[in-house]
C-alpha positions in Angstrom: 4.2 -4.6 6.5 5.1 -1.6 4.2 2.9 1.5 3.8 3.3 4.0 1.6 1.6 7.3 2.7 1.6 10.6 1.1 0.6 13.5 2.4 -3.1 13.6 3.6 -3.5 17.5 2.3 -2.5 16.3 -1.5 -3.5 13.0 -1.7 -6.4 12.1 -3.8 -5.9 14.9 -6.1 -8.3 12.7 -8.5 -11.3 12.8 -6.4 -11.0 16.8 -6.5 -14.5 17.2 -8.4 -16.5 15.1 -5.8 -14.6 16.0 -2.6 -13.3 19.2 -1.1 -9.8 18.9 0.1 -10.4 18.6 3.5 -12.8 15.5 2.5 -10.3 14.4 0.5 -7.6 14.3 3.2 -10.0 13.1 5.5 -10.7 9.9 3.7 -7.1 9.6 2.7 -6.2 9.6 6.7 -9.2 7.1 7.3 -8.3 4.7 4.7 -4.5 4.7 5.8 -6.0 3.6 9.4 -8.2 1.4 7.8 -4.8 -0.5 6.3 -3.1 0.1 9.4 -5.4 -2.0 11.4 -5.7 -4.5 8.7 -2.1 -5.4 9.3 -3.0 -7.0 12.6 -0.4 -8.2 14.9 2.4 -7.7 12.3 5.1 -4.9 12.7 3.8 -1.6 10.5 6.2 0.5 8.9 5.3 3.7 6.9 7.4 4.9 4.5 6.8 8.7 3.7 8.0 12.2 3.2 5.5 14.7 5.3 6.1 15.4 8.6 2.0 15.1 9.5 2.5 11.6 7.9 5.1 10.9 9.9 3.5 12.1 13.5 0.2 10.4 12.1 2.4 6.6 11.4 3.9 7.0 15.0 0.8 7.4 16.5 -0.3 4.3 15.0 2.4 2.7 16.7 4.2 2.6 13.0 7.9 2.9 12.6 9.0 5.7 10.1 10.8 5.7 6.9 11.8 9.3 5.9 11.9 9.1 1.8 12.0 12.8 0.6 11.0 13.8 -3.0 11.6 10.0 -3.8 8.0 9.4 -5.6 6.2 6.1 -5.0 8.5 3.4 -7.0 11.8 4.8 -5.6 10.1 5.1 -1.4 8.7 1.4 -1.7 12.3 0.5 -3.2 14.1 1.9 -0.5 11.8 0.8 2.7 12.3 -2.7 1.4 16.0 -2.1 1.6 15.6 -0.7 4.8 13.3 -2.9 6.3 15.8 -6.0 4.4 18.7 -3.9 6.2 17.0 -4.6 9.7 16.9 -7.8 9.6 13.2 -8.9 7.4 13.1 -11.4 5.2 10.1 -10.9 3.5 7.3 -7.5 3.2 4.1 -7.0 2.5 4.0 -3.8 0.4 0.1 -2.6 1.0 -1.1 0.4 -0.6 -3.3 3.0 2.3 -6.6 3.5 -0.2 -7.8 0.3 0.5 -11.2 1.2 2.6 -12.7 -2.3 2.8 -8.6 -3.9 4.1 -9.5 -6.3 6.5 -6.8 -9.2 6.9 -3.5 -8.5 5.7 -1.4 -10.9 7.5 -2.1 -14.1 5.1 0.1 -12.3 2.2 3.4 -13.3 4.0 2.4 -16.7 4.5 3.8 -17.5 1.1 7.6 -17.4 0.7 7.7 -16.2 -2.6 5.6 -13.6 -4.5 2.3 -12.4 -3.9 0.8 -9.8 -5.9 -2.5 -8.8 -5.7 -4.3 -6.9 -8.6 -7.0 -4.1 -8.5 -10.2 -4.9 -9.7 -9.5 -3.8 -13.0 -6.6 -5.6 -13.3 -4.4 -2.7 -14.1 -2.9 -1.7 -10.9 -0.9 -3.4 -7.7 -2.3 -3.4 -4.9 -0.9 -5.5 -2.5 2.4 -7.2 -2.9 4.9 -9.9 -0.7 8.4 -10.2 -1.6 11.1 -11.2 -0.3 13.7 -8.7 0.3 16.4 -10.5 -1.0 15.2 -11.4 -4.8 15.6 -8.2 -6.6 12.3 -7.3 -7.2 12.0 -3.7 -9.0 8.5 -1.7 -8.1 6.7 -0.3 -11.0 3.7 1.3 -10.1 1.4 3.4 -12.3 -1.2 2.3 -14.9 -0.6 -1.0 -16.0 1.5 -1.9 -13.1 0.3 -5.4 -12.3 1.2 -6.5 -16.0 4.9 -5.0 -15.2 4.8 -6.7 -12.0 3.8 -9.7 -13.2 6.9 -9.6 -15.9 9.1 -8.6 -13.4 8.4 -11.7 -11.4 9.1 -14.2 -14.6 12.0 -11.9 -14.9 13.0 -13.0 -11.6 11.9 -16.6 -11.9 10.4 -16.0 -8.0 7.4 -18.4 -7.5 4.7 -16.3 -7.7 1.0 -16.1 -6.5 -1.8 -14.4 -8.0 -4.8 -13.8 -5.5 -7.5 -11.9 -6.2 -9.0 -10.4 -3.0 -12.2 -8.3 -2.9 -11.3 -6.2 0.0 -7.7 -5.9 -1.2 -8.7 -5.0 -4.9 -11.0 -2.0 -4.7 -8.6 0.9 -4.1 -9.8 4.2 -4.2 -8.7 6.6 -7.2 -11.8 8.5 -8.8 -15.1 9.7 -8.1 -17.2 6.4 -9.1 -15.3 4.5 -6.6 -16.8 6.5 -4.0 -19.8 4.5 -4.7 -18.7 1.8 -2.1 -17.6 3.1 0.7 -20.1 2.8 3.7 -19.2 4.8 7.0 -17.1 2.6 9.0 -19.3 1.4 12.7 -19.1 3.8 15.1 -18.1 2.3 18.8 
């Protein structure tokens, strides 16, 4: 399992007119956990260029991919090569503003492909690969129409599953509209 993680104090610069920045890194640390824990028994790696991050992902129990100034296509590029480099065959790439992730581990199941849309269809939010087929990320608007191509490109057997906790990501205000506060023990 891949996890791309920016830095809690910047992330969610979108959600600036509903939440303060402290809120904002707040929720950005809680959904991370959130995706974390969704990963179950598999072996979590965070890719990510902030030392907070970093001390954060190890505390998780996460192994840590250093990937300075490399944006969010290039770090997801190279922690599949590094996580290909070590020895795994196939990654689950799993973005951390998922707050309702709750089962991650069925996405390897399939040896090919797996790419998992937003709810509105635009965006990536979960994808398998295999490390060895060449796949090129291209996240950003639009991305799961470019993934999608980039998969026929491939000729890679690919999967389309929509999910419900995997598909509602969280990138402006109205999405804040469905988050409930997580059970407290």
């Amino acid at each position: 399992m891949l996890i791309p993680v920016k830095d809690f104090s910047v992330a969610k610069l979108r959600l600036a007119p509903a939440l303060s920045p402290q809120q904002r890194a707040e929720l950005a640390q809680a959904m991370a956990e959130r995706v974390v824990r969704a990963a179950r028994e598999l072996p979590v790696a965070v890719v990510c260029d902030d030392t907070a991050v970093a001390s954060w992902a190890r505390g998780q129990g996460a192994l840590v991919l250093w990937a300075p100034e490399r944006g969010l296509n290039h770090a997801v590029q190279d922690g599949v090569g590094r996580l290909a480099a070590l020895g795994v065959v196939h990654v689950t790439v799993a973005h951390s503003d998922l707050p309702h992730a709750e089962d991650l581990t069925w996405v390897g199941d399939w040896p090919g492909l797996t790419l998992v849309p937003d709810r509105r269809e635009e965006g990536t939010t979960v994808i398998g690969v295999p490390t060895d087929c060449g796949f090129v990320f291209s996240y950003g608007p639009g991305s799961f129409g470019r993934h999608l191509a980039e998969a026929r490109r491939l000729g890679v057997a690919t999967r389309v599953e929509r999910s419900s906790a995997l598909s509602w990501d969280v990138d402006l205000p109205g999405d804040l509209n469905t988050l409930t506060p997580e059970p407290q023990p």
